[in-house]
C-alpha positions as CSV (number, residue, x, y, z in Angstrom):
1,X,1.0,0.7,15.6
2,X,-1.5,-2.2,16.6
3,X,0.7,-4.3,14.7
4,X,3.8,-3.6,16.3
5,X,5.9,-1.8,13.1
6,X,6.6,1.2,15.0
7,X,4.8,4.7,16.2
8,X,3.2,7.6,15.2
9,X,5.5,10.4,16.8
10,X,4.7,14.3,17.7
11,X,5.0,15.2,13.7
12,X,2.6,12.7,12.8
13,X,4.2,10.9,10.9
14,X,5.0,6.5,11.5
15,X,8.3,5.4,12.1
16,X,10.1,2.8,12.9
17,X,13.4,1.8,14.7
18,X,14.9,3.0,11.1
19,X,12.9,6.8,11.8
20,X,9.8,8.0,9.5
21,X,11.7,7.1,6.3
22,X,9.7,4.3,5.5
23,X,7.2,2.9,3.0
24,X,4.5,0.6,4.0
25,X,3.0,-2.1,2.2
26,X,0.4,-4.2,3.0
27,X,-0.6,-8.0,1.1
28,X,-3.3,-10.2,1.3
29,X,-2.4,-13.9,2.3
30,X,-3.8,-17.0,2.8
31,X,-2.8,-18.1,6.4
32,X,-3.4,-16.9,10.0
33,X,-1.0,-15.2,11.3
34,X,0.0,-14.5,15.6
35,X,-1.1,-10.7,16.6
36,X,2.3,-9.3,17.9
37,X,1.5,-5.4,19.3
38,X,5.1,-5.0,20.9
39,X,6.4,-2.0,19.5
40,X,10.5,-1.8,20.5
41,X,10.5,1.7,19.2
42,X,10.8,4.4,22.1
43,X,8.3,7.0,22.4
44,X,8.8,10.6,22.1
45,X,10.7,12.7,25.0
46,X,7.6,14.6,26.4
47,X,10.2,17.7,26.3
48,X,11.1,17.4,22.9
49,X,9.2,19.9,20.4
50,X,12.1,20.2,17.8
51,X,9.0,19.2,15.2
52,X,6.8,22.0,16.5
53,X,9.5,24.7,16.4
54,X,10.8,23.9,12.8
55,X,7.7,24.1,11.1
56,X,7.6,26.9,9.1
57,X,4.2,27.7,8.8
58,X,2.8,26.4,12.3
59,X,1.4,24.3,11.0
60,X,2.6,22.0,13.5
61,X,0.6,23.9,16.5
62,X,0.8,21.4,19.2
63,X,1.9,17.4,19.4
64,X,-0.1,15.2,17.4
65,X,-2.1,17.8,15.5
66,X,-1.1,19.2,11.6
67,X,-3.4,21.7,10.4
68,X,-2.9,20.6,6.6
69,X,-4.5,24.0,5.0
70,X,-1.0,25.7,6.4
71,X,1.6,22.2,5.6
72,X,4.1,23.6,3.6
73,X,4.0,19.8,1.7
74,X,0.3,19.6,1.2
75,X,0.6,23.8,-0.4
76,X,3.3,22.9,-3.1
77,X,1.9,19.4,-4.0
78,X,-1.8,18.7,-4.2
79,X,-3.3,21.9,-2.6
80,X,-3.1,25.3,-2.3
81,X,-3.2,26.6,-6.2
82,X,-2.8,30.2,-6.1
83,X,0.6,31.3,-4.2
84,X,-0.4,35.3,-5.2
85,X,-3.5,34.8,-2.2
86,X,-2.0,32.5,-0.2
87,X,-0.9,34.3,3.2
88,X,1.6,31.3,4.0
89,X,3.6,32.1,0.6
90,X,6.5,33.9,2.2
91,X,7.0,31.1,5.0
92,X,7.4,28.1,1.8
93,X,11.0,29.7,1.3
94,X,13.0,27.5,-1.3
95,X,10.7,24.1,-1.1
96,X,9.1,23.5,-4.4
97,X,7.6,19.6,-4.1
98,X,7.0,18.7,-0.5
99,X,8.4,19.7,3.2
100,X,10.9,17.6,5.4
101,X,11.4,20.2,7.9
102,X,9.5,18.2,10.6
103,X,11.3,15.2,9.8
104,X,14.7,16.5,9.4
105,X,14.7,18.2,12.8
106,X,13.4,15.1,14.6
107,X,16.7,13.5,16.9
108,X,14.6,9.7,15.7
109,X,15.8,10.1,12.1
110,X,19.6,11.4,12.4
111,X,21.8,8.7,10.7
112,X,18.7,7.0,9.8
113,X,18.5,7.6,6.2
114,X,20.3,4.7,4.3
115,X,20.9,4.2,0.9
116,X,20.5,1.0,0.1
117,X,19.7,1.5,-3.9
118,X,20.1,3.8,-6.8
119,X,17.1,6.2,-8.0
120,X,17.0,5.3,-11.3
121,X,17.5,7.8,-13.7
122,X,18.6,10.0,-11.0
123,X,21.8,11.9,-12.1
124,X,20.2,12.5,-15.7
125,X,17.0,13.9,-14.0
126,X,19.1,16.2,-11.8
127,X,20.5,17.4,-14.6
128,X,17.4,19.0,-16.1
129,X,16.1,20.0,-12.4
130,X,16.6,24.0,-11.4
131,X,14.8,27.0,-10.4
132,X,15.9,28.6,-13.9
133,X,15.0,24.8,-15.9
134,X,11.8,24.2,-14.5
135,X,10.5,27.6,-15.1
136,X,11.3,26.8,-18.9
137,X,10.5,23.2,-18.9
138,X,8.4,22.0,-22.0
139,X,4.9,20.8,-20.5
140,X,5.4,17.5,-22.5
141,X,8.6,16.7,-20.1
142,X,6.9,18.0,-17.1
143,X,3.8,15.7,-17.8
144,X,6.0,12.2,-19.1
145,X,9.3,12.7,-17.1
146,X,8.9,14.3,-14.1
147,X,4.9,14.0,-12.7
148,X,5.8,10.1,-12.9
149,X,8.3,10.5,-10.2
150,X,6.8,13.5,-8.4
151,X,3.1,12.3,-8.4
152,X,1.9,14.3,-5.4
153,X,1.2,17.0,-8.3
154,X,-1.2,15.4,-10.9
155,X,-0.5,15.7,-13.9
156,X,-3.2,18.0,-15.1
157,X,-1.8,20.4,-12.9
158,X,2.0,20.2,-13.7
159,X,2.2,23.9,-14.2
160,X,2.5,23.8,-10.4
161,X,6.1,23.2,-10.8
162,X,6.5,26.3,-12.6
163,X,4.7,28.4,-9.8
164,X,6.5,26.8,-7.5
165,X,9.6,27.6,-9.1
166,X,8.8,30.9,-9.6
167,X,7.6,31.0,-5.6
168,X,11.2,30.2,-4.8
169,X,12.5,32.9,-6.9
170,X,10.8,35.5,-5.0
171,X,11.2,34.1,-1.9
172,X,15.0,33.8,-2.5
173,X,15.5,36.5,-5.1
174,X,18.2,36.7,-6.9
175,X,18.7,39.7,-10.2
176,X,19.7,36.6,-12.3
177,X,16.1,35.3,-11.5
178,X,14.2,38.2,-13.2
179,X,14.8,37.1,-17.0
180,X,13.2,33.7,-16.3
181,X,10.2,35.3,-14.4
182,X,10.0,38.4,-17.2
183,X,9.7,35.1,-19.8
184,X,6.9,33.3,-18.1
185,X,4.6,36.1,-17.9
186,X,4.2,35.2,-21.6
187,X,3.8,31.1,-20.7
188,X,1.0,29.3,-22.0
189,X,-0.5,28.5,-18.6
190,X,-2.4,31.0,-16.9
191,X,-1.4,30.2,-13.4
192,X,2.4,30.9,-14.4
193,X,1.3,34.2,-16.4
194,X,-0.2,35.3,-13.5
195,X,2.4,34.0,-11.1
196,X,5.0,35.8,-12.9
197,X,3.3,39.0,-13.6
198,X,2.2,39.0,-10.0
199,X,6.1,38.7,-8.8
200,X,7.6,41.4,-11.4
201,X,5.1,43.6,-9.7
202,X,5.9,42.7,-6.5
203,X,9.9,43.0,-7.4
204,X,9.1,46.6,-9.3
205,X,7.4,48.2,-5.9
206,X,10.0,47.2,-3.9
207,X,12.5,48.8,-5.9
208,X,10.8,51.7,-6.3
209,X,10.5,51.8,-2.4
């Protein structure tokens, strides 16, 4: 902001006249350089709370604050391990790496995605990518293929992608769901054995209900 690349609006996160999707890179030079601050991007609308009120957790409470123990994208990337405790696992719905509700409801970032370039690898990744696939993924693929481009899970934690998946299941159950979540009660992680066992519980009481 001091610089004059754009601001920090009410979701927190920077944008500039292109919105928040941006990637920031800083280098280290060997000249002085004129300190511009002029910043031609427009502040928020102090009526505007489209952030707030899309946040599915809350944890958005009030302008400028983001309690990150509740951020749907900090719980299914590098925090929040144990979805069978967590009291915020029925609010994650179908996200399984990150959160863009914030950003996708702001009015700064319609038409402001561009793209300019091809993922690499992209269609071929998509391919193997599923509720259903990652639940069954081989830990080897999870740890060389996908953690590389999905890094906000380290990879000595990729069975998160698994407990996510399964998360998503139950959040947006479907009967064709139950063979993959009957099959990883017998994975060879214990957070997806107990992630799955916890679920077929879950989906045996309410049917008995």
């Amino acid at each position: 902001m001091k610089a004059g690349i754009g601001e920090i609006r009410k979701n927190n996160f920077f944008y500039t006249e292109k919105g928040s999707w941006v990637f920031l890179e800083a280098w280290l030079v060997d000249k002085e350089f004129e300190h511009i601050s002029q910043s031609t991007a427009k502040a928020c609308p102090a009526s505007c709370s489209l952030c707030i009120k899309n946040c599915p957790t809350g944890s958005l409470s009030a302008p400028y604050t983001m309690n990150h123990l509740s951020c749907v994208s900090c719980l299914t990337t590098f925090q929040g391990w144990d979805w069978t405790s967590d009291k915020y696992q029925p609010q994650t719905g179908d996200w399984i790496f990150g959160c863009e509700n914030c950003q996708d409801a702001c009015p700064f970032n319609h038409n402001a995605w561009v793209e300019e370039e091809a993922y690499p690898g992209l269609d071929k990744l998509g391919e193997k990518i599923s509720l259903e696939k990652l639940v069954e993924m081989d830990y080897d693929f999870l740890r060389d293929t996908i953690q590389p481009k999905f890094w906000y899970i380290p990879k000595d934690k990729v069975w998160k992608w698994k407990t996510n998946a399964l998360n998503s299941m139950l959040n947006n159950y479907h009967p064709r769901y139950y063979p993959y979540i009957e099959k990883a009660c017998n994975d060879q992680d214990e957070h997806v054995r107990r992630m799955a066992h916890w679920i077929i519980s879950r989906l045996n009481n309410s049917s008995s209900d």
